[in-house]
C-alpha positions in Angstrom: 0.0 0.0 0.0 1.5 3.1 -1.0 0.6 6.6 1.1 1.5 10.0 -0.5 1.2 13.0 2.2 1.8 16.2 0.4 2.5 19.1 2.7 3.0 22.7 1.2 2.5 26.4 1.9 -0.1 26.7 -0.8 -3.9 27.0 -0.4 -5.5 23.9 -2.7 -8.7 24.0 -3.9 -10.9 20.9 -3.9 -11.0 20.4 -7.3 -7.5 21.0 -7.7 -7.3 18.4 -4.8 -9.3 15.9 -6.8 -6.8 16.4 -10.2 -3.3 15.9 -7.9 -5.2 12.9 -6.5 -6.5 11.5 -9.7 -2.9 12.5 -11.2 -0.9 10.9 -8.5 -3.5 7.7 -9.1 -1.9 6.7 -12.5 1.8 8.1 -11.6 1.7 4.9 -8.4 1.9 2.5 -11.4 5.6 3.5 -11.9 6.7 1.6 -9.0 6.3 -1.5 -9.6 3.2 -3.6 -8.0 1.7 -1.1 -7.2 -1.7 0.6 -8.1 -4.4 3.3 -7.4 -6.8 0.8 -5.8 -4.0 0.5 -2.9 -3.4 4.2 -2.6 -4.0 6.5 -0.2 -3.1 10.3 -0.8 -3.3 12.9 1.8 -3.1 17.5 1.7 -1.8 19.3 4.1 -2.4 22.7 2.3 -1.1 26.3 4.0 1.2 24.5 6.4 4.3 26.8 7.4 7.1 25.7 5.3 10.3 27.5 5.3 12.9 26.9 3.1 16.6 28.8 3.7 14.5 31.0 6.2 11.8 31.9 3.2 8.4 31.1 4.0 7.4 33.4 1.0 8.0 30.5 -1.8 5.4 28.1 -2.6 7.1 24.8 -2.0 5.9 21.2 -0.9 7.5 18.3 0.9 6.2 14.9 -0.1 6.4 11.5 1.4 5.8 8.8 -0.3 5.3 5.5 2.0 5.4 1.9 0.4 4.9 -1.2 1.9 8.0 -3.0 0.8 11.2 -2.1 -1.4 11.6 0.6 -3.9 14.1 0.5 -6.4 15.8 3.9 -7.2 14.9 3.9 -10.8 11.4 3.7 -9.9 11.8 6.1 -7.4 13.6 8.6 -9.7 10.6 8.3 -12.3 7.9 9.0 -9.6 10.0 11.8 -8.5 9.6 12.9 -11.8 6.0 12.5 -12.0 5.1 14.2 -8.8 7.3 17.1 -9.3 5.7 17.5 -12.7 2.0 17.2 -11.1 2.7 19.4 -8.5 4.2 22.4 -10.8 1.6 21.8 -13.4 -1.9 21.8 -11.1 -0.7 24.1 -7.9 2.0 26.4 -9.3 5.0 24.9 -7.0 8.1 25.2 -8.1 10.4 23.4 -4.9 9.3 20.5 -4.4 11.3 17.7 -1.8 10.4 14.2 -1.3 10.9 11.8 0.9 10.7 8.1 0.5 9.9 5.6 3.1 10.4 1.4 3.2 8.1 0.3 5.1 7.9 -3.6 6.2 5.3 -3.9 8.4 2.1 -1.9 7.3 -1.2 -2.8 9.9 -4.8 -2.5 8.0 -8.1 -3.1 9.7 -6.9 -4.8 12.7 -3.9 -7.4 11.5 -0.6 -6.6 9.2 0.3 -7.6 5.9 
């Protein structure tokens, strides 16, 4: 199960919301196994971000969580992807993300 928390300094509209979401959806398919029916995407929109003491750029920190490995060409591509998605639908031009192995992942009560 993959989980994408995007956290920037910009306001986001709900339906730009829904096209990052639906965006991010078919950019999951670049790591391998994995797929839009597993994801889970979350905003954290108008957070205090400060970059090199600026708080007055629009920039976003992602993490992207994934039950099991990641290989760093598939990482690089989504990189890619989300970087794009982000500059294209919200306008933000720094964007950092961080990637997370996770091996133990609970759901519903027990743990894959």
């Amino acid at each position: 199960m993959p989980y994408i928390n995007i956290n920037t300094n910009t306001a986001v509209s709900k339906e730009k919301e829904i096209a990052v979401k639906t965006r991010l959806g078919q950019a999951i398919s670049l790591l391998p196994g994995k797929s839009e029916s597993w994801l889970m995407v979350g905003f954290e929109p108008e957070t205090s971000l400060y970059f090199r003491g600026d708080g007055q750029q629009r920039i976003a920190f992602v993490e992207v969580s994934v039950y099991g490995k990641i290989t760093p060409s598939a990482a690089d591509k989504l990189t890619a992807a989300i970087t794009d998605i982000l500059r294209e639908e919200l306008d933000i031009q720094q964007v950092y993300i961080k990637y997370g192995e996770v091996g133990i992942w609970g759901f519903n009560g027990s743990n894959f």
